[in-house]
C-alpha positions as CSV (number, residue, x, y, z in Angstrom):
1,X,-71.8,14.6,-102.8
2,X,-70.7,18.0,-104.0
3,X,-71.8,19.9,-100.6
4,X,-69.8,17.1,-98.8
5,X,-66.9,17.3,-101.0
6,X,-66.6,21.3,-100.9
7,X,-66.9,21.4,-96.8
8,X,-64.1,18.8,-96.4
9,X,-61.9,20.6,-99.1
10,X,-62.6,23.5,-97.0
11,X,-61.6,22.0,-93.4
12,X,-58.6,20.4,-95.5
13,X,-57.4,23.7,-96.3
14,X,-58.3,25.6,-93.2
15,X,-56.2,23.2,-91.2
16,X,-53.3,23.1,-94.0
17,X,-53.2,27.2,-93.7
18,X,-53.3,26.7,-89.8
19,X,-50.5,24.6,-90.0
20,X,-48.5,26.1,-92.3
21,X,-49.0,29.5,-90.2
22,X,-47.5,28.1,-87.5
């Protein structure tokens, strides 16, 4: 669950930052 949990939190935030860049 924790490898799971970190990868989405990292796609979560990788698309956040994209969208906020833009």
């Amino acid at each position: 669950m924790g490898d799971i949990a970190r990868v989405n939190l990292f796609v979560w935030s990788a698309g956040t930052a994209c969208v906020l860049g833009k």
